[in-house]
C-alpha positions in Angstrom: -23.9 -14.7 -3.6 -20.2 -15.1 -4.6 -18.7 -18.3 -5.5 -16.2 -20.0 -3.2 -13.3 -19.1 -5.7 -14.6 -15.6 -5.6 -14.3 -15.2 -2.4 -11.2 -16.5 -1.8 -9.4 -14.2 -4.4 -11.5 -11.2 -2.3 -10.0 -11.9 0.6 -6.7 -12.0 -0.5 -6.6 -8.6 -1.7 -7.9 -7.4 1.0 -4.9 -8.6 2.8 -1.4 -7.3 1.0 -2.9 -6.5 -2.3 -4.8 -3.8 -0.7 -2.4 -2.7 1.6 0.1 -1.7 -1.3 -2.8 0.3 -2.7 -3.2 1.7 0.5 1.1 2.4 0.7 1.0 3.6 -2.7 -1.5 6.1 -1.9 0.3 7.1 1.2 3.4 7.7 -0.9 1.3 9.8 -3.4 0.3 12.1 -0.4 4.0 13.4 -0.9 2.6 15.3 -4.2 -0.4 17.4 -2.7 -0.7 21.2 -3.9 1.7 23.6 -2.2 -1.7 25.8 -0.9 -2.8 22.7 1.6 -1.7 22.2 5.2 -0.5 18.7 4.0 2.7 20.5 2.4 3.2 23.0 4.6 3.4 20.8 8.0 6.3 17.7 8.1 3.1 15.0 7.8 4.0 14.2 4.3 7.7 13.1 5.2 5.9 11.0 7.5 3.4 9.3 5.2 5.9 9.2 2.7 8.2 6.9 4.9 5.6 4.7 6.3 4.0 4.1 3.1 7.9 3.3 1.4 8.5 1.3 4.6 4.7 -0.7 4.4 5.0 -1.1 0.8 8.4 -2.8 0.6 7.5 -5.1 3.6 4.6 -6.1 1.2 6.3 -6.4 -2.0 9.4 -8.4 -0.2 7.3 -11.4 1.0 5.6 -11.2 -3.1 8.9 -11.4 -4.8 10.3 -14.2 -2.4 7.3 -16.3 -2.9 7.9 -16.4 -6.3 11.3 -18.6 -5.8 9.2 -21.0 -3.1 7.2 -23.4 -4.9 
């Protein structure tokens, strides 16, 4: 159903392109309302350095491959 090129492109995100989505998100987790048990416990330090910590992995092996023709 999807062309070879589609495809392709698909399964690339799915690798880091979704996994900064996925570190972005956990970093957003930092901002939940003050009334949920997210805010209250330490979890949200937690996601918030794991996601910082995924994402830059991520982003560092973009950013180099842009010098690496």
């Amino acid at each position: 159903m999807l062309s070879e090129r589609d495809a392709q492109q698909y399964i690339l995100f799915g690798g880091d392109g979704e996994g900064m989505v996925l570190a972005t998100l956990l970093m957003l987790s930092f901002y939940f309302g003050k009334q949920t048990q997210l805010y209250s416990g330490g979890l949200r330090w937690g996601f918030l350095g794991i996601g910082a910590a995924a994402f830059a992995d991520m982003f560092v092996t973009w950013v180099r491959s842009t010098n690496d023709r």
